[in-house]
N, C-alpha and C positions, 0 to 999 in steps of 0.2 A: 750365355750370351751368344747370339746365332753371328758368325763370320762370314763371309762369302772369301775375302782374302782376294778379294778383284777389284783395284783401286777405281775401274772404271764404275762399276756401281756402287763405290761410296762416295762418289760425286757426281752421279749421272745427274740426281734432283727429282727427273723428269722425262716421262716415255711416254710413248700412244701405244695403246692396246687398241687392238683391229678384231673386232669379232664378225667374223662372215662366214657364213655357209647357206644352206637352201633354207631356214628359216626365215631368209630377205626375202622368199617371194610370197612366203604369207603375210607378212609382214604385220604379224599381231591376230590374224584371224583367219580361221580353218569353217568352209563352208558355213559361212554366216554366222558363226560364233568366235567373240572375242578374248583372246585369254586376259585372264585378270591379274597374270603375272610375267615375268621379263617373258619379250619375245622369243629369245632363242630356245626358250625350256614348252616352244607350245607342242612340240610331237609327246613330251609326256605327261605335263597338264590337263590337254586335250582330250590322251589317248587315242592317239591316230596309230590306227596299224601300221606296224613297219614296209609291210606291201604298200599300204596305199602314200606311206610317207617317199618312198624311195623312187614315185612317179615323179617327183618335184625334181630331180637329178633333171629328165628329160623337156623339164625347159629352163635350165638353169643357162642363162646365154649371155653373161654381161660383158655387153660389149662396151662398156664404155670404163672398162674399170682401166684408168692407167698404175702400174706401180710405180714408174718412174715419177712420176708427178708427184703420188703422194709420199711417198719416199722426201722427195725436194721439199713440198711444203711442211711435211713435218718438220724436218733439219730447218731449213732456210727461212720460212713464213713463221711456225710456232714456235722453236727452238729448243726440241725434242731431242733427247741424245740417245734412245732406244727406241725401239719399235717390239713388240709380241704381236704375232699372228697367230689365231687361232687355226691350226694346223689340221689338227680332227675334234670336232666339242661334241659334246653330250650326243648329237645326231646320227652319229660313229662316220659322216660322209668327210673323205680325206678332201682337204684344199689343195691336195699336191696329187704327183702323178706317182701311187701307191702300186707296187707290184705285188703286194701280198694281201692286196682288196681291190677288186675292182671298183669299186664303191667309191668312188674320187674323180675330181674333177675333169680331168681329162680323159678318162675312159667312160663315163658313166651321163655326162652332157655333151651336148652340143657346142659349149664351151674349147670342149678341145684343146685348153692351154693349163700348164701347168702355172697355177696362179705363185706359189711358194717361189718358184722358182727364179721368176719377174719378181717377185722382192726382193729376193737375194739379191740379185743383178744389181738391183735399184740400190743399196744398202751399201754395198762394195762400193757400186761409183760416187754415192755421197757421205762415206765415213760413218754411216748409223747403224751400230752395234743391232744384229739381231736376232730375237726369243725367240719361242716357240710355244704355244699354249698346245697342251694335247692329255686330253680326259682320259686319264689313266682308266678309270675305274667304271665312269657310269657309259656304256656304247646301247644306244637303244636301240641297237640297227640288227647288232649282235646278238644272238638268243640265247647267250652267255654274259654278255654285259651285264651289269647292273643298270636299273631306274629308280630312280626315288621316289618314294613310298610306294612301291607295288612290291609282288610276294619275288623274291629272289632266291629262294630255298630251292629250288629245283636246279638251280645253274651252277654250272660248273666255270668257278670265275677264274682256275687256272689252267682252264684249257682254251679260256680266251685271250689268256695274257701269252700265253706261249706261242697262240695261233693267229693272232691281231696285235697286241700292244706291244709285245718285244720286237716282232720283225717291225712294226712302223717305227719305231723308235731309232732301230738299225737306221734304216732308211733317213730317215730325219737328220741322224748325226752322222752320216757318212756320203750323204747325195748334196749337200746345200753348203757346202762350205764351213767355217766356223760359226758355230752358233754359241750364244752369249748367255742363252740360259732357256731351262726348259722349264714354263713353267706348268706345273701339274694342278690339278684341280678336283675337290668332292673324292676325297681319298674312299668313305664309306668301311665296307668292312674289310679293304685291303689289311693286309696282315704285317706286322715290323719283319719277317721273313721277305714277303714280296715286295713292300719298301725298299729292303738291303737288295733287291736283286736288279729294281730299275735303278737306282743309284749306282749299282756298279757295273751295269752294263753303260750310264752315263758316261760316267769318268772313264770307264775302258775303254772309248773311242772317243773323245774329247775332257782330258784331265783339266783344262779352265774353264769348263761349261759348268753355269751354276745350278744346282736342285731348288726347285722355289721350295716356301713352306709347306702347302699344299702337298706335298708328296707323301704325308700321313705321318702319323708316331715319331709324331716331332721330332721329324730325321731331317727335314730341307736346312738349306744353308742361310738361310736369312726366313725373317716371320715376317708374311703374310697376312696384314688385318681383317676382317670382315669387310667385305664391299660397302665402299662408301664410307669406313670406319674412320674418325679422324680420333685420335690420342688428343687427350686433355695433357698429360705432361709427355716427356720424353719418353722414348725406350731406349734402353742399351743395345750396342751390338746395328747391325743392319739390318733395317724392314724396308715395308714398300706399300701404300694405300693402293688397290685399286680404286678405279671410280670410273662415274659415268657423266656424262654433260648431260644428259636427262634423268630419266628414271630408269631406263632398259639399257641392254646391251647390243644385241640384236635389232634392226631393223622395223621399229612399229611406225606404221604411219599415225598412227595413233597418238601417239605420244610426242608433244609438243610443249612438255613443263621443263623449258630446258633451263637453265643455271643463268644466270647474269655473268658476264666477263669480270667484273669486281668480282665476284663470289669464288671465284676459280681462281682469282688472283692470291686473296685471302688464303684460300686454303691451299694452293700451291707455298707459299710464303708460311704459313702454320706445319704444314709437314715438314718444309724443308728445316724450321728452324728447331724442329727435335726431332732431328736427325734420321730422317726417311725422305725416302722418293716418291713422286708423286706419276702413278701409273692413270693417263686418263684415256679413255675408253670414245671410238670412234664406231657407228655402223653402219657401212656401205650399204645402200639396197638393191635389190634384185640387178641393177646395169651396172652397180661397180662405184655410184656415185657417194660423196659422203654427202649427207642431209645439209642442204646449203645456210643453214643457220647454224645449225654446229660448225662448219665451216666460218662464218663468219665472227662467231663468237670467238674461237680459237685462234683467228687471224689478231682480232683485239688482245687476249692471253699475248701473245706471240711477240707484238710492240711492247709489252712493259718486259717479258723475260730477256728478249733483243738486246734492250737498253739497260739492266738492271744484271745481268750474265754475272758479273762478279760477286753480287749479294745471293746468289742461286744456288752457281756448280761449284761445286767442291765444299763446304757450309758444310758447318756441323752443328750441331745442340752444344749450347752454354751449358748445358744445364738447366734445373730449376729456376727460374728468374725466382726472384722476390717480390714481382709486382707486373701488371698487364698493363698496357695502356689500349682505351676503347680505341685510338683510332691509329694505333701502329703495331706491326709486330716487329721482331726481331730475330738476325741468322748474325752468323758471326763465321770467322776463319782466327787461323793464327793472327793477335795484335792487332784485328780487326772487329769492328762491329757497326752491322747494318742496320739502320732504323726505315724499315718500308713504311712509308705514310699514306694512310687512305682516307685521311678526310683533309679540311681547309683547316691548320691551324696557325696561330699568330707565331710561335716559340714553343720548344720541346724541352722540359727539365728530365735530365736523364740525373736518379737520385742512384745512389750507393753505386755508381761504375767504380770498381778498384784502382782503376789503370788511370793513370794522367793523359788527356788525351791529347792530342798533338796535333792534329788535321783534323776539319769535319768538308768533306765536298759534297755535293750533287754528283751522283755518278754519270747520269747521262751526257753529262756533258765536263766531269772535270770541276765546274767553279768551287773554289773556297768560298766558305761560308762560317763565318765569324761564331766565335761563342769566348765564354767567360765560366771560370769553375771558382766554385765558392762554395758555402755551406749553410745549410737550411738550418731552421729554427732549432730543427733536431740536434745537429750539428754534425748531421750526414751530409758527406759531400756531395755536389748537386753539377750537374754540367749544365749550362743553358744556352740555349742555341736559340738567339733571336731569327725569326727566319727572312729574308729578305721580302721585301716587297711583292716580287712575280712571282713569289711559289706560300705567299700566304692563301690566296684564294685559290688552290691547285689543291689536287690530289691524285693519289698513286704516283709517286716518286719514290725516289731511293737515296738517304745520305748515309756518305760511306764516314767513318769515326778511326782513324790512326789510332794507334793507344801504345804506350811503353810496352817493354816485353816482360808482361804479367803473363801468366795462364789464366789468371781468376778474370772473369769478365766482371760479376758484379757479386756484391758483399751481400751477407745474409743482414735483414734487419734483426736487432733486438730482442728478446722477448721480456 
């Protein structure tokens, strides 16, 4: 069972992942051809030579990227309690100002500002805990890096790790203040050797910094699902979904299949209630801007997390329920349990809750709301919650459930 042993991400719920580097200025398409896969993987997709890819650096110029802003609208607007920046991805081009590559953003654009570093700022002055994403393994830039699916037999991947990824690493955790987790990505044919050696150069300069899973041979401190991966039941221990509000991570102008704000709620509200965080994915383009629909979608996410806070952070997995309901899910805390509703219903029979329950409110606002506990045909106990007038034609709400001090939330049916 994977630990992290950092209370702040067993109740964080909910971060933004920021993926940017010089794949926003293709943004999905390299000299009239379009990749037919995420945007940020087109220099290897492509196969754009690393000469002609590192001309992108010399108009990389976003001027309009604030971190302070985004910084605030995560925390304040959506209600984000982490941030991950991609630090260096798969394109090996650093977002910070690297002295062991010149290959980064402020020496290498026109840009001239250390982007990393405006986050930090940004993150300190509004209390939002933050990562680091940085591609341990695949540097296309590199002629030692790895890429995936080309021949890599010729490369010497630990004279890149000793001459690129450990000193950026240093730098990372000794230039930017406390950093809250590093997370690594496409371990490939890293070795459980070189695993033990970025992990202990980790902890050797920041001992509460977390290892994601990603960091290979299932050494990270908490599991990492597949993108966009959502669990049917619980997992043990601490995970964490990524995910994207469209289909890419990176930058396509292309891509415009973006999620419904109910959908995101949904599965914010499904992670959270078996017991993982919900890492969702934003990407700024070429000027710094986030996609104004992903924006606005997020602003909507942001209202039901605002108002529903208590049914979110800090939530853990009941466990196994004994039964789904189509139009709610459910998180819980100690003597607690939250029914999110996502459709118009009349009354909710909540069958086998073990606990006697004591209180049922609306959280947004506090009011009590009436119910009566009795017993079905079955002669399983039933809680029923007539619901009041103004919140039968409603949905997406949150009612919070008091309960005696049981551990057991709900009882196994029968067989």
């Amino acid at each position: 069972m994977k630990d992290t042993k950092q209370q702040w991400f067993k109740e964080a719920a909910y971060g933004l992942f920021v993926h940017w580097g010089l794949y926003a200025l293709l943004a999905g398409e390299y000299q009239g051809r379009r990749t037919e896969n995420i945007a940020e993987w087109i220099m290897n997709d492509l196969d754009i030579p690393a000469a002609e890819y590192e001309k992108l650096a010399k108009e990389f110029d976003p001027k309009d990227f604030d971190a302070d802003e985004l910084v605030r609208r995560a925390k304040e607007d959506w209600g984000m309690k982490y941030l991950v920046f991609t630090s260096k991805h798969h394109e090996g081009f650093a977002m910070y100002h690297s002295a062991c590559s010149a290959y980064n953003v402020q020496d290498a654009s026109p840009c001239g500002r250390d982007i990393l570093k405006e986050l930090q700022l940004a993150c300190e002055k509004y209390g939002m805990k933050l990562g680091l994403y940085y591609s341990q393994a695949q540097d296309w830039h590199d002629p030692d890096g790895y890429m995936h699916r080309k021949d890599n037999s010729g490369k010497d991947y630990q004279a890149y790790l000793e001459r690129k990824c450990f000193p950026q690493l240093r730098e990372l955790l000794t230039g930017y203040g406390p950093i809250a987790l590093v997370w690594f990505d496409t371990p490939m044919e890293t070795t459980p050797k070189q695993s033990e050696a970025m992990i202990k150069l980790v902890k050797e300069l920041q001992p509460d910094c977390i290892v994601s899973g990603r960091i290979g041979n299932n050494m990270g401190e908490y599991m990492t699902t597949g993108d966009n991966f959502i669990p049917r039941l619980p997992y043990e221990g601490d995970w964490e979904v990524p995910a994207t509000v469209n289909d890419t991570w990176g930058f396509s102008r292309f891509d415009t299949n973006w999620k419904r704000p109910e959908d995101i709620i949904r599965l914010l509200v499904k992670i959270n209630g078996r017991g993982g965080n919900y890492l969702l994915n934003v990407g700024p383009d070429a000027r710094g801007n986030v996609p104004e629909r992903c924006a606005e979608i997020l602003n909507e996410v942001g209202t039901y997390v605002r108002a529903n806070g208590e049914a979110l952070f800090g939530t853990k997995s009941a466990g196994v329920y004994p039964y789904e309901l189509d139009f709610a899910e459910f998180t819980c805390k100690d003597h607690r349990l939250f029914v999110h509703v996502f459709a118009p219903v009349a009354h909710i029979d909540l069958y086998k809750c073990a606990n006697h329950v004591k209180r049922v409110y609306l959280l947004e606002t506090g009011e009590d709301i009436p119910f009566e506990r009795t017993k079905s045909c079955e002669k399983d106990s039933v809680t029923i919650i007539p619901l009041p007038e103004h919140l039968r034609d409603r949905a997406y709400y949150c009612l919070g459930l008091e309960l005696e001090e049981r551990d057991l939330i709900f009882e196994e049916f029968e067989q």
